[in-house]
PQR file with spaces between the fields and no chain letter, atoms N, CA, C, O and H, PARSE charges and radii, in Angstrom:
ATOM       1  N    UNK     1     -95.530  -34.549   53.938 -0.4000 1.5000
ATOM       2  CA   UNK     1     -94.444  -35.360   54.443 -0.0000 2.0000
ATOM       3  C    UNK     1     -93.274  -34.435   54.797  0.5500 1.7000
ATOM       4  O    UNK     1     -92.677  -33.831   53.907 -0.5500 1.4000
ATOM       5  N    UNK     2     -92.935  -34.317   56.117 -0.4000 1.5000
ATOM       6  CA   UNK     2     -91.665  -33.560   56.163 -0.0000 2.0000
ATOM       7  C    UNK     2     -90.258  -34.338   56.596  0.5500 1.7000
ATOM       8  O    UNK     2     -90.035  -34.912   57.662 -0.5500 1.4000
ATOM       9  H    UNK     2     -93.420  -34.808   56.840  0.4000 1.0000
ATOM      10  N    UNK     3     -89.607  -34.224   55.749 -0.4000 1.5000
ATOM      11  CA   UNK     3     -88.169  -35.457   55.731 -0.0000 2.0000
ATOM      12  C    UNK     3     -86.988  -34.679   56.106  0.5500 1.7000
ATOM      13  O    UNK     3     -85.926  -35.050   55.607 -0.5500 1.4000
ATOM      14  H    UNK     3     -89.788  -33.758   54.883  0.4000 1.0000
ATOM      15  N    UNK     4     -86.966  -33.267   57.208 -0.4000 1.5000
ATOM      16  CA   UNK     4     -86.023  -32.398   57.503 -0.0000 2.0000
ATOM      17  C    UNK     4     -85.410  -33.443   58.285  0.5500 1.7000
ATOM      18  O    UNK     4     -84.259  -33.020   58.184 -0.5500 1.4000
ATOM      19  H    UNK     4     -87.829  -32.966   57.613  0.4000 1.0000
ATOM      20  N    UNK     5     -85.295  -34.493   58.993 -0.4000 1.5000
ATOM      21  CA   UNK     5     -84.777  -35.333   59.821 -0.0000 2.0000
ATOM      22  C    UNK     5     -84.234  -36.441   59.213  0.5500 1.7000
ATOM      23  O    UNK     5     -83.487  -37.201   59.830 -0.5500 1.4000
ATOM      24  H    UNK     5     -86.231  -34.836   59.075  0.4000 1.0000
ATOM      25  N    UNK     6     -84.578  -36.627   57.916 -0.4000 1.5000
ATOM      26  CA   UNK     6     -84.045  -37.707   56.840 -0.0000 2.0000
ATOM      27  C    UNK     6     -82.852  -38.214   57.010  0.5500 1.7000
ATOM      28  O    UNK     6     -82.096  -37.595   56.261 -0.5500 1.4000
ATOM      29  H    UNK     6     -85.185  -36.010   57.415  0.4000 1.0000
ATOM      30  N    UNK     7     -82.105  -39.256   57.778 -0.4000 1.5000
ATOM      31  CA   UNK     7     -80.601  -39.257   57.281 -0.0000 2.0000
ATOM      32  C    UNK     7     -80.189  -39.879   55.888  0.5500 1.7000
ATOM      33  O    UNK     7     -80.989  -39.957   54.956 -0.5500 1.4000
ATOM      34  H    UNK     7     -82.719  -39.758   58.386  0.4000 1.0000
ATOM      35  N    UNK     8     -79.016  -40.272   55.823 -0.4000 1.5000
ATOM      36  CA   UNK     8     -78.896  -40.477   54.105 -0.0000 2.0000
ATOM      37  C    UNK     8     -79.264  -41.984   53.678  0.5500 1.7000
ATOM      38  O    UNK     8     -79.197  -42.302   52.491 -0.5500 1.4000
ATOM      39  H    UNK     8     -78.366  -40.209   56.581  0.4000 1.0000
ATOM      40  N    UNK     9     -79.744  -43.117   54.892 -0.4000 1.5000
ATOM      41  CA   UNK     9     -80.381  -44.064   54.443 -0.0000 2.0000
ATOM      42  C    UNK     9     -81.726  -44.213   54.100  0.5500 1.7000
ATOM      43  O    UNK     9     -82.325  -44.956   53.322 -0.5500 1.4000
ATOM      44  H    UNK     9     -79.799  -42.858   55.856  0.4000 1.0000
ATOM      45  N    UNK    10     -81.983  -43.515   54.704 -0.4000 1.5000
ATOM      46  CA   UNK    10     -83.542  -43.261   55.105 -0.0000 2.0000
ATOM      47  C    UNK    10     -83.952  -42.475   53.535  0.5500 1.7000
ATOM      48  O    UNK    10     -84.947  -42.750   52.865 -0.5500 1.4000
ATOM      49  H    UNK    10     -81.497  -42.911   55.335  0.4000 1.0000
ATOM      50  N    UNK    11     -83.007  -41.554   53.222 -0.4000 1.5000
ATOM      51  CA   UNK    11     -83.292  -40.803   51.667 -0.0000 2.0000
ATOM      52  C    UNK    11     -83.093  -41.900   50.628  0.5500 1.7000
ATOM      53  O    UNK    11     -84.092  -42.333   50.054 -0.5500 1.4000
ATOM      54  H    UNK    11     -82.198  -41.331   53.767  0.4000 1.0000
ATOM      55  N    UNK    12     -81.680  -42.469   50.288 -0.4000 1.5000
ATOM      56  CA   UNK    12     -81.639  -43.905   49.882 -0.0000 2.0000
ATOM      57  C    UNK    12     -82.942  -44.556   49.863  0.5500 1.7000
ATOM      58  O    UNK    12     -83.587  -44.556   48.814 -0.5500 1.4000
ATOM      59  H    UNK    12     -80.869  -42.117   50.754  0.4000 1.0000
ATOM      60  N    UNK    13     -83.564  -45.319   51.308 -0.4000 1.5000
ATOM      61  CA   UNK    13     -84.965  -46.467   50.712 -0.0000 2.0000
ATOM      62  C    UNK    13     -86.187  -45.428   50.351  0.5500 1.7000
ATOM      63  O    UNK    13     -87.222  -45.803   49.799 -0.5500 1.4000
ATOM      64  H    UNK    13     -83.041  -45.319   52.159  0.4000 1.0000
ATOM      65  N    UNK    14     -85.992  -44.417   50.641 -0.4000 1.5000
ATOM      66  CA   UNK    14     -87.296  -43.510   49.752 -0.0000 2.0000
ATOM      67  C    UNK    14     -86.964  -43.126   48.594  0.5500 1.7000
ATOM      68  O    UNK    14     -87.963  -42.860   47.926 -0.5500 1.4000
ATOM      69  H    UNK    14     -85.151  -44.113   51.090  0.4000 1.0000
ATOM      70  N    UNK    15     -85.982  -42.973   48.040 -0.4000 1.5000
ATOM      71  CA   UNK    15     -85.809  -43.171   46.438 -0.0000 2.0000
ATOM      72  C    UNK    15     -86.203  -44.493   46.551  0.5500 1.7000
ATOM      73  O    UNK    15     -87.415  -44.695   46.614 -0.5500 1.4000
ATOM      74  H    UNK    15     -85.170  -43.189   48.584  0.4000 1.0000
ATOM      75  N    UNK    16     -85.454  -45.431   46.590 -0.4000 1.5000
ATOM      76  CA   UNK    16     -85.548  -46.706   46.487 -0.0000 2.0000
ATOM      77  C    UNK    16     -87.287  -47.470   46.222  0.5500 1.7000
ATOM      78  O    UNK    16     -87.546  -48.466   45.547 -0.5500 1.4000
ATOM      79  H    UNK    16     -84.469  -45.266   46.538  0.4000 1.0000
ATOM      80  N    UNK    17     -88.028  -46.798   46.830 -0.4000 1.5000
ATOM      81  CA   UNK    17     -89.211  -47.160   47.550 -0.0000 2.0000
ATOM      82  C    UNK    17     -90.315  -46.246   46.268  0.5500 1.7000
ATOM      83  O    UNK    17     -91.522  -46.442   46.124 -0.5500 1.4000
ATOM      84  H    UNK    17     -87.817  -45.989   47.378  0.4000 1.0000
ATOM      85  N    UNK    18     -89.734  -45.580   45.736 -0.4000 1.5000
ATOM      86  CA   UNK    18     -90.176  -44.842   44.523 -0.0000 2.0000
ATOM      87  C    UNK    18     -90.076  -44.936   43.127  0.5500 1.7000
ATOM      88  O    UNK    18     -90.603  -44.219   42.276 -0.5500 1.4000
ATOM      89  H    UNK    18     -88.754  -45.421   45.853  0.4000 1.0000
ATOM      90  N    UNK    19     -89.048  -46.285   42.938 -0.4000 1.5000
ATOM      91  CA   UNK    19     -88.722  -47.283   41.784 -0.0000 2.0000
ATOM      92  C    UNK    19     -88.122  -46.184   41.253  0.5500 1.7000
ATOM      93  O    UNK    19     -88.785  -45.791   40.293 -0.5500 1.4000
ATOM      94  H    UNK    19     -88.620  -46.867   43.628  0.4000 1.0000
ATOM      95  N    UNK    20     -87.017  -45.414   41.483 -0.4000 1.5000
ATOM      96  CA   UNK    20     -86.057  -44.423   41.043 -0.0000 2.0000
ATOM      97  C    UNK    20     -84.623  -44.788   41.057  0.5500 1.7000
ATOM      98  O    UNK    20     -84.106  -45.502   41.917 -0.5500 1.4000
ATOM      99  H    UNK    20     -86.478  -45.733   42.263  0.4000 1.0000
ATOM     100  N    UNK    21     -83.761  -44.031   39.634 -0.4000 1.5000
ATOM     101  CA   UNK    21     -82.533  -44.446   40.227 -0.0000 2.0000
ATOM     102  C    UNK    21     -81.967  -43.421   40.700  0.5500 1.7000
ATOM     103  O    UNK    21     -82.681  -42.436   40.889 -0.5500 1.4000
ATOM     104  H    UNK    21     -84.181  -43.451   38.936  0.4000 1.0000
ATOM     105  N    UNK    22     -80.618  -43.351   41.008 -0.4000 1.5000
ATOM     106  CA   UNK    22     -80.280  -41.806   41.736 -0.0000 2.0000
ATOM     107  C    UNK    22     -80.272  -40.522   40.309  0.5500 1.7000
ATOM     108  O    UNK    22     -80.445  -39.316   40.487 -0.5500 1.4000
ATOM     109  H    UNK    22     -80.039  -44.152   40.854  0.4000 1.0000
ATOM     110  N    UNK    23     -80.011  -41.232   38.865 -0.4000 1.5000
ATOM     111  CA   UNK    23     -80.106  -40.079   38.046 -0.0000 2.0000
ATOM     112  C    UNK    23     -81.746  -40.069   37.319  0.5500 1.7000
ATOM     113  O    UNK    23     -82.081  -39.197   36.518 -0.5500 1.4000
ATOM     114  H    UNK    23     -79.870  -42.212   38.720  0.4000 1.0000
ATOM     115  N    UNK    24     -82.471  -40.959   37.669 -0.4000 1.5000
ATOM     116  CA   UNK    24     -84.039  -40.557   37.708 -0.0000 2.0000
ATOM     117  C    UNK    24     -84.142  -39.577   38.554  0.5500 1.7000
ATOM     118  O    UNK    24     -84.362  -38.442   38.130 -0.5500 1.4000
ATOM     119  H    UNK    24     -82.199  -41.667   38.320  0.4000 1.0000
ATOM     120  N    UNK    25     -84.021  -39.800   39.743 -0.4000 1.5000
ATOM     121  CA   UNK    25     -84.559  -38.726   40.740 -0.0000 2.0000
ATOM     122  C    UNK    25     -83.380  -37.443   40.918  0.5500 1.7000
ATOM     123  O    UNK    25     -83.460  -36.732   41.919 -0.5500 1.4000
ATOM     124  H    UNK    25     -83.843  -40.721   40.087  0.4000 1.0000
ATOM     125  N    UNK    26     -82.561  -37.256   40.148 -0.4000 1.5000
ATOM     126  CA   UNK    26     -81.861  -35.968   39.273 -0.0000 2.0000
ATOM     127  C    UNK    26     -82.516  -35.481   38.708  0.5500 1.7000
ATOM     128  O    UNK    26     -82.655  -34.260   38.787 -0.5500 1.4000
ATOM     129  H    UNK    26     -82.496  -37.834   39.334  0.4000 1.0000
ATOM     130  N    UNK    27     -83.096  -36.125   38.017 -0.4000 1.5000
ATOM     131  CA   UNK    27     -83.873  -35.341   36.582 -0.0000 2.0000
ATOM     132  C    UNK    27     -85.017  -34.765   36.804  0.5500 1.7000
ATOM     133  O    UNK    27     -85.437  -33.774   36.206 -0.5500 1.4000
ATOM     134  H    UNK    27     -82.984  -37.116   37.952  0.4000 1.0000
ATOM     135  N    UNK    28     -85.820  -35.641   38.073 -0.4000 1.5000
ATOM     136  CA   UNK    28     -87.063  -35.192   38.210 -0.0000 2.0000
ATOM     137  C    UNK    28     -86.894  -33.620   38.954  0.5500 1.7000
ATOM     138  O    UNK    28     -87.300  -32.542   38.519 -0.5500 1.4000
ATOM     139  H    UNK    28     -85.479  -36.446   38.558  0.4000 1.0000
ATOM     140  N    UNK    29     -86.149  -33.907   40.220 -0.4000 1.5000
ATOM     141  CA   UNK    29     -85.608  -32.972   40.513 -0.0000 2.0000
ATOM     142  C    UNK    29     -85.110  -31.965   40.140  0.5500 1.7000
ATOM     143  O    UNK    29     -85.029  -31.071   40.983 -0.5500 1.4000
ATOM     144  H    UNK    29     -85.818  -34.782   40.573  0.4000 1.0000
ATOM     145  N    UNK    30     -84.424  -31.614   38.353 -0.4000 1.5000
ATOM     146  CA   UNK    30     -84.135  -30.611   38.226 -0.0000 2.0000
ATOM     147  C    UNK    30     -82.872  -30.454   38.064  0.5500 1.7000
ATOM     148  O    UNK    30     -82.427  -29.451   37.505 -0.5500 1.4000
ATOM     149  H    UNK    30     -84.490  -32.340   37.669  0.4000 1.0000
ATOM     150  N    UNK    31     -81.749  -31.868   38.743 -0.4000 1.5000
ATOM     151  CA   UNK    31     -80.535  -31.230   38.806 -0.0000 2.0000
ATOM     152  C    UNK    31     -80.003  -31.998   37.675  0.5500 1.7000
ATOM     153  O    UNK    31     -80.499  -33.006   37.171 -0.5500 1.4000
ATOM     154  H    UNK    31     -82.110  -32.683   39.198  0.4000 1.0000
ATOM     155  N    UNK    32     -78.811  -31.320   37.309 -0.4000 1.5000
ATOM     156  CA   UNK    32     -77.923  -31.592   36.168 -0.0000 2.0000
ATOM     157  C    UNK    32     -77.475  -32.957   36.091  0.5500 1.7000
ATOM     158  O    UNK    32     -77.469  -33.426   34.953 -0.5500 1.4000
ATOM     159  H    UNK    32     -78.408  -30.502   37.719  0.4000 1.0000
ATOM     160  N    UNK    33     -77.044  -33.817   37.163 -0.4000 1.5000
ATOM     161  CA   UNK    33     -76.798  -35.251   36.876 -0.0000 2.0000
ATOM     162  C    UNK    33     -76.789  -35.599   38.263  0.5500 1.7000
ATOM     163  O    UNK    33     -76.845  -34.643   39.037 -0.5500 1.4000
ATOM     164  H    UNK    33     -77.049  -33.437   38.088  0.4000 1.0000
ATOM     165  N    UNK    34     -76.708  -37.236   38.968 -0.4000 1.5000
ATOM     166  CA   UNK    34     -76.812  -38.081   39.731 -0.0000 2.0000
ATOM     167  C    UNK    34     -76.287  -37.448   40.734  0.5500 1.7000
ATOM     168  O    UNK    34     -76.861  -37.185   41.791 -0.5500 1.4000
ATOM     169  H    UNK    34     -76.663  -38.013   38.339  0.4000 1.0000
ATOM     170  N    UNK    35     -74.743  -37.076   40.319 -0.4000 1.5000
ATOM     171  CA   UNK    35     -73.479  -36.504   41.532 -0.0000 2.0000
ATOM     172  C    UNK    35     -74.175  -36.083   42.839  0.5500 1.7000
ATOM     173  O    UNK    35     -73.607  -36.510   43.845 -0.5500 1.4000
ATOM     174  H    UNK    35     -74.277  -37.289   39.461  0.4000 1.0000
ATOM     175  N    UNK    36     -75.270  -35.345   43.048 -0.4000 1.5000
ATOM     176  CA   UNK    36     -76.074  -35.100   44.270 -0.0000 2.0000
ATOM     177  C    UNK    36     -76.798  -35.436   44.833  0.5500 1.7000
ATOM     178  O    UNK    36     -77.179  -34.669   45.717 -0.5500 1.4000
ATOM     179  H    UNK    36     -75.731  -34.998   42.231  0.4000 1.0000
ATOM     180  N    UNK    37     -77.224  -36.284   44.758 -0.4000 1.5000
ATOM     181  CA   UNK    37     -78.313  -37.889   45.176 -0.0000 2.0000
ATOM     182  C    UNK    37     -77.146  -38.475   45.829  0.5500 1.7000
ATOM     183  O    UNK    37     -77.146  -38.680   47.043 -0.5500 1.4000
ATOM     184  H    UNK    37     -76.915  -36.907   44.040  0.4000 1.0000
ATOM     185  N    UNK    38     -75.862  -38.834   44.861 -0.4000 1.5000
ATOM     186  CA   UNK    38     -74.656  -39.918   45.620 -0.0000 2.0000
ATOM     187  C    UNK    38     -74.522  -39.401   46.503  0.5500 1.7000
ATOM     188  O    UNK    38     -74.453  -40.075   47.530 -0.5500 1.4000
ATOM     189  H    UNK    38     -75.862  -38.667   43.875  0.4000 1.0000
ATOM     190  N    UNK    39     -74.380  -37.515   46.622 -0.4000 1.5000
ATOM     191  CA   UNK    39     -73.784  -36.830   47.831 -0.0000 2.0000
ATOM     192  C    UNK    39     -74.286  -37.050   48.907  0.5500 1.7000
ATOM     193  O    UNK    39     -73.838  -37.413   49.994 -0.5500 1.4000
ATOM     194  H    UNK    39     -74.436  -36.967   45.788  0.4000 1.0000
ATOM     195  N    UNK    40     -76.038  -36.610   48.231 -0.4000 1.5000
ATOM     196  CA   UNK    40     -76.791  -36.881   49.857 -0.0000 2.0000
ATOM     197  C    UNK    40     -77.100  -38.575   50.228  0.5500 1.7000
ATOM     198  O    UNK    40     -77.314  -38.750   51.427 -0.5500 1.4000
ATOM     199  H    UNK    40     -76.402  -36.315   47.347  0.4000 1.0000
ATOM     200  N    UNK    41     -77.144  -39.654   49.494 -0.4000 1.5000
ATOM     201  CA   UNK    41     -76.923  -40.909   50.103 -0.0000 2.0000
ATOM     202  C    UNK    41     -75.979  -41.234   50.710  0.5500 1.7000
ATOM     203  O    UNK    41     -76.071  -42.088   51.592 -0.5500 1.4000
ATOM     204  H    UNK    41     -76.970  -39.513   48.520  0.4000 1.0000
ATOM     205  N    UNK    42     -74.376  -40.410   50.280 -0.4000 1.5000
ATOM     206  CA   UNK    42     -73.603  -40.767   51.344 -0.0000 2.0000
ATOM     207  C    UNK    42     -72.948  -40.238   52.448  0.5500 1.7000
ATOM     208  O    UNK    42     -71.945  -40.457   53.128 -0.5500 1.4000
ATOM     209  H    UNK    42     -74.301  -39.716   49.563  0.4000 1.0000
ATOM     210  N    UNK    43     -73.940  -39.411   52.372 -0.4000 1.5000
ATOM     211  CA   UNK    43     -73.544  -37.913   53.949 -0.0000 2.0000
ATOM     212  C    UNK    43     -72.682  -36.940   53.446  0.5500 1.7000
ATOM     213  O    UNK    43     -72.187  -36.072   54.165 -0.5500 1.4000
ATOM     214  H    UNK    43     -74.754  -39.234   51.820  0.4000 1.0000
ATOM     215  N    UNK    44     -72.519  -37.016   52.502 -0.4000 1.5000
ATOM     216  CA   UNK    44     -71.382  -36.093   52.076 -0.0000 2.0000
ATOM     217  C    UNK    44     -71.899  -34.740   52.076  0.5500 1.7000
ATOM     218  O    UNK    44     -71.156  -33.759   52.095 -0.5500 1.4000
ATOM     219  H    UNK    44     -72.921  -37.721   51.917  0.4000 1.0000
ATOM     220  N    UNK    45     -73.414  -34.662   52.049 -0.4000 1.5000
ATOM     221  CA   UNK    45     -74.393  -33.431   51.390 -0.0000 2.0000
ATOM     222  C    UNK    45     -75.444  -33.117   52.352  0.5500 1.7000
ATOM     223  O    UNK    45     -75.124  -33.876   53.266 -0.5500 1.4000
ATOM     224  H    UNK    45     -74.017  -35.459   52.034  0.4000 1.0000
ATOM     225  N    UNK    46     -76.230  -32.652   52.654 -0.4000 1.5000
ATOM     226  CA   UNK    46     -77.200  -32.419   53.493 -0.0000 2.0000
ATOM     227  C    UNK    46     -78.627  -32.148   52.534  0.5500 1.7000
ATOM     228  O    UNK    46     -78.676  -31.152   51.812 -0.5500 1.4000
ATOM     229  H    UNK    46     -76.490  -32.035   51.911  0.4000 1.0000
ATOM     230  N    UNK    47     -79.633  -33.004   52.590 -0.4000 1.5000
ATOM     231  CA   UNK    47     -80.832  -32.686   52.143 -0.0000 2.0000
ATOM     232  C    UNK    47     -81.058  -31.347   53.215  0.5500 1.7000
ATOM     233  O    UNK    47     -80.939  -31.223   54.434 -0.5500 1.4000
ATOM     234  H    UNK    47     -79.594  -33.813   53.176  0.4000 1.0000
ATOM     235  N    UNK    48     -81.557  -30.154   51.776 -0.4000 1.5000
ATOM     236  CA   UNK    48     -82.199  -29.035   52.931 -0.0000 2.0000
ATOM     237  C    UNK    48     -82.189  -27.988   52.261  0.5500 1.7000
ATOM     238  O    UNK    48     -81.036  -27.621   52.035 -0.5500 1.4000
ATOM     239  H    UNK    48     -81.654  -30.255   50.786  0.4000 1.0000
ATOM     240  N    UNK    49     -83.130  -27.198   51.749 -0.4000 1.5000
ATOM     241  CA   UNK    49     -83.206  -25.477   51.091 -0.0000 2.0000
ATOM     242  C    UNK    49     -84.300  -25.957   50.013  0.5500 1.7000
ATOM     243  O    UNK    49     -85.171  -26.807   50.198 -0.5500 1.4000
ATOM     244  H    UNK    49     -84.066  -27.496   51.933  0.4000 1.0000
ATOM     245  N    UNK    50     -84.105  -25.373   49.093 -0.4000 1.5000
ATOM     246  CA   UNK    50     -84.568  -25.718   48.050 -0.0000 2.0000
ATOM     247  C    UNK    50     -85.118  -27.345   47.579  0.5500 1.7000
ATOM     248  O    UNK    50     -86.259  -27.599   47.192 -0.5500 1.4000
ATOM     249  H    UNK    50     -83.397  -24.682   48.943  0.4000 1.0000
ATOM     250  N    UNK    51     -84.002  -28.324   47.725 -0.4000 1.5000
ATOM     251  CA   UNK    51     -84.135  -29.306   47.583 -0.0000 2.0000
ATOM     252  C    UNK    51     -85.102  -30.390   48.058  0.5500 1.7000
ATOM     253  O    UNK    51     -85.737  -31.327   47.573 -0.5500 1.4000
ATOM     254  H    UNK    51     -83.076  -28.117   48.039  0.4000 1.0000
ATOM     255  N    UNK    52     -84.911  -29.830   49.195 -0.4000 1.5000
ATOM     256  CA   UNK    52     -85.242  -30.773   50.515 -0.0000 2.0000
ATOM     257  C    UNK    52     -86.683  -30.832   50.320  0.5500 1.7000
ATOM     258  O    UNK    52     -87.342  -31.858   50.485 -0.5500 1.4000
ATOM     259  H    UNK    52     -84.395  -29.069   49.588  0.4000 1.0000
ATOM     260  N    UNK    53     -87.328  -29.296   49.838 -0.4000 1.5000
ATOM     261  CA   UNK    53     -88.563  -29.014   49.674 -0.0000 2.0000
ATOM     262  C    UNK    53     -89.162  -29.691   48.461  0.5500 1.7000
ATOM     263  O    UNK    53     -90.239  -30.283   48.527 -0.5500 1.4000
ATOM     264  H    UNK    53     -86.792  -28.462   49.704  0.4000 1.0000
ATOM     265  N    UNK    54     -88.472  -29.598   47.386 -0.4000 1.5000
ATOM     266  CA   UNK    54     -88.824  -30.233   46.106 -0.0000 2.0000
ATOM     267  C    UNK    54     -88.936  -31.501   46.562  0.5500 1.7000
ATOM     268  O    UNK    54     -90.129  -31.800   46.603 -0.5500 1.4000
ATOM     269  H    UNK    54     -87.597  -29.117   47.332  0.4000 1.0000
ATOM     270  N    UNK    55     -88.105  -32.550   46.992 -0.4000 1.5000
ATOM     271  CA   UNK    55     -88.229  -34.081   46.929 -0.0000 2.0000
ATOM     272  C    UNK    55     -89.497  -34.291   48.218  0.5500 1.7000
ATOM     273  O    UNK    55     -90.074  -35.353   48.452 -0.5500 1.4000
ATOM     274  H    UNK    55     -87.135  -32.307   46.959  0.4000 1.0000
ATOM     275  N    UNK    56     -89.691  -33.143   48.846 -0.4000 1.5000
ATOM     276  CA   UNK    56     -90.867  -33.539   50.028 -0.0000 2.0000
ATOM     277  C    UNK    56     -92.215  -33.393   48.640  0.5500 1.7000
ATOM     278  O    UNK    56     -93.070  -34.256   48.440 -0.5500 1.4000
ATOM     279  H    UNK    56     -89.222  -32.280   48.656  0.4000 1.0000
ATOM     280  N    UNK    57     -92.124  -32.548   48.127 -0.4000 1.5000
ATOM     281  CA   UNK    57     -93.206  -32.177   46.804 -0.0000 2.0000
ATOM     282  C    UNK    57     -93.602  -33.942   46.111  0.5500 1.7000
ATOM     283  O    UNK    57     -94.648  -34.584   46.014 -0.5500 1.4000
ATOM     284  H    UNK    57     -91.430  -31.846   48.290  0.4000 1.0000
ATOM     285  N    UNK    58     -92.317  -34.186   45.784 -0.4000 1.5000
ATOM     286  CA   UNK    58     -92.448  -35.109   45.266 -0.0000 2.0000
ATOM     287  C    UNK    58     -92.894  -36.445   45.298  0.5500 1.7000
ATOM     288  O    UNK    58     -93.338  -37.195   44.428 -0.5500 1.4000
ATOM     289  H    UNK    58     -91.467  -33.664   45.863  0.4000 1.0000
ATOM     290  N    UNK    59     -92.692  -36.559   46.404 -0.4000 1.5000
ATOM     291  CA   UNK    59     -92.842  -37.858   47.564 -0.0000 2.0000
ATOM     292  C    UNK    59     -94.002  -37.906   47.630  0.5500 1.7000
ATOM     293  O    UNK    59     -94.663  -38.919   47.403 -0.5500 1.4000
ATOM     294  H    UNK    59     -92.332  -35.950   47.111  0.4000 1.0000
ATOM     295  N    UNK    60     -94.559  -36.536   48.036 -0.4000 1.5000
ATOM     296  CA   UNK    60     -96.095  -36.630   48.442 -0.0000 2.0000
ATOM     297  C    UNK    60     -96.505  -36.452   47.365  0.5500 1.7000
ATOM     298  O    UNK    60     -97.437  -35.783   47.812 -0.5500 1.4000
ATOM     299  H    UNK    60     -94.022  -35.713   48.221  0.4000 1.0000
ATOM     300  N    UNK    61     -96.771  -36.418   45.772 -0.4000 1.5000
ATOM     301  CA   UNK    61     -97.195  -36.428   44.596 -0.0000 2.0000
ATOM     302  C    UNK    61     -97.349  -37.737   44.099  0.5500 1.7000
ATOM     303  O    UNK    61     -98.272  -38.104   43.372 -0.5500 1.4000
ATOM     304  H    UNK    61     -96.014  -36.962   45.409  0.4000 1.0000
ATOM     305  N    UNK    62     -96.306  -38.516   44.561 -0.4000 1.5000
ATOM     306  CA   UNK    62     -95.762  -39.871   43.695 -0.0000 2.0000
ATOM     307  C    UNK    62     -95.805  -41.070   44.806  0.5500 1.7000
ATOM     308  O    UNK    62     -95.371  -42.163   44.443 -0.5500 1.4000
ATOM     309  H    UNK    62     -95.557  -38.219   45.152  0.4000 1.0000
ATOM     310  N    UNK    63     -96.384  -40.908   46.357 -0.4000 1.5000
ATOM     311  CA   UNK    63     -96.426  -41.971   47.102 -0.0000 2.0000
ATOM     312  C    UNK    63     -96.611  -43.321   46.597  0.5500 1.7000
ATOM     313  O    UNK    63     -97.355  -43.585   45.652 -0.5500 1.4000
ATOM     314  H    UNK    63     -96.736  -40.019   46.652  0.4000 1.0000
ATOM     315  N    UNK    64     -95.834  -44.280   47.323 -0.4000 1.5000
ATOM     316  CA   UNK    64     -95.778  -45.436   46.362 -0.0000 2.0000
ATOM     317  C    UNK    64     -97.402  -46.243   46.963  0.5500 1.7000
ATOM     318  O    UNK    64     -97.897  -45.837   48.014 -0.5500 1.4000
ATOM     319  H    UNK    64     -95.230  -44.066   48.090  0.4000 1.0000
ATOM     320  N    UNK    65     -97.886  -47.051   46.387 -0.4000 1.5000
ATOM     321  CA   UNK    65     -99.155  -47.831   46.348 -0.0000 2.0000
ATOM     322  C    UNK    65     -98.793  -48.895   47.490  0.5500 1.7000
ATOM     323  O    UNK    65     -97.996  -49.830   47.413 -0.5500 1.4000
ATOM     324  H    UNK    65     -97.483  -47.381   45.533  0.4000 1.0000
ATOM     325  N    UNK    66     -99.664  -48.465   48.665 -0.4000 1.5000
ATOM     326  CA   UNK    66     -99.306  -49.682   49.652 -0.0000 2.0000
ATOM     327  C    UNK    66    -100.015  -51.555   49.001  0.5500 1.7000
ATOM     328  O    UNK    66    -101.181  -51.456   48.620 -0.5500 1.4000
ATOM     329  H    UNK    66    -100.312  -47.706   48.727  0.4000 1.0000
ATOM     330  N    UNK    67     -99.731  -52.266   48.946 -0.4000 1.5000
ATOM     331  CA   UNK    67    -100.156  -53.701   48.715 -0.0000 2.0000
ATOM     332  C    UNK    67    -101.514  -53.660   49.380  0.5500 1.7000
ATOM     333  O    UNK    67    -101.780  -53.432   50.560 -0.5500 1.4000
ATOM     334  H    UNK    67     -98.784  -52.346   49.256  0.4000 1.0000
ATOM     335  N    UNK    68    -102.377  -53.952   48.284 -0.4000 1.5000
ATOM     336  CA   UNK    68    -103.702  -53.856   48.080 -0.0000 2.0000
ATOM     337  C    UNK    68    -104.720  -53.142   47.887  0.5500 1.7000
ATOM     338  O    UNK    68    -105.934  -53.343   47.933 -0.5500 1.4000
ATOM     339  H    UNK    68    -102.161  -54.137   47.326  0.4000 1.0000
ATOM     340  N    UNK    69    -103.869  -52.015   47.596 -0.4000 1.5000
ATOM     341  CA   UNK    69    -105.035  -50.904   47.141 -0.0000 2.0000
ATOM     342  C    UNK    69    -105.171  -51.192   46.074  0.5500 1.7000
ATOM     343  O    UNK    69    -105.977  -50.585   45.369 -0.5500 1.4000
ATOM     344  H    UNK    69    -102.883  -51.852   47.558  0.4000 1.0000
């Protein structure tokens, strides 16, 4: 999955879409608390380096179950 084009809603319903809250998907991630999830949901931040790569890791590890499998 590559989400380099992600804007910050689109990151929003894919947490969202992963039954995460923004300091779940902190933690999984690695980072110290929520504050950077809020950043990048509200444009303040740019998904991209390090990060960007981890939550693509993740996404594709943890895809959510489409209805009826």
């Amino acid at each position: 999955m590559k989400l380099n084009k992600m804007n910050p809603e689109q990151f929003k319903q894919t947490r969202k879409k992963l039954n995460l809250t923004q300091k779940q998907l902190a933690e999984e991630l690695g980072l110290q608390d929520a504050r950077h999830i809020r950043y990048i949901e509200s444009g303040q931040r740019e998904l991209k380096g390090v990060l960007l790569k981890c939550f693509e890791y993740y996404c594709e590890i943890n895809q959510p179950k489409q209805q009826g499998e």
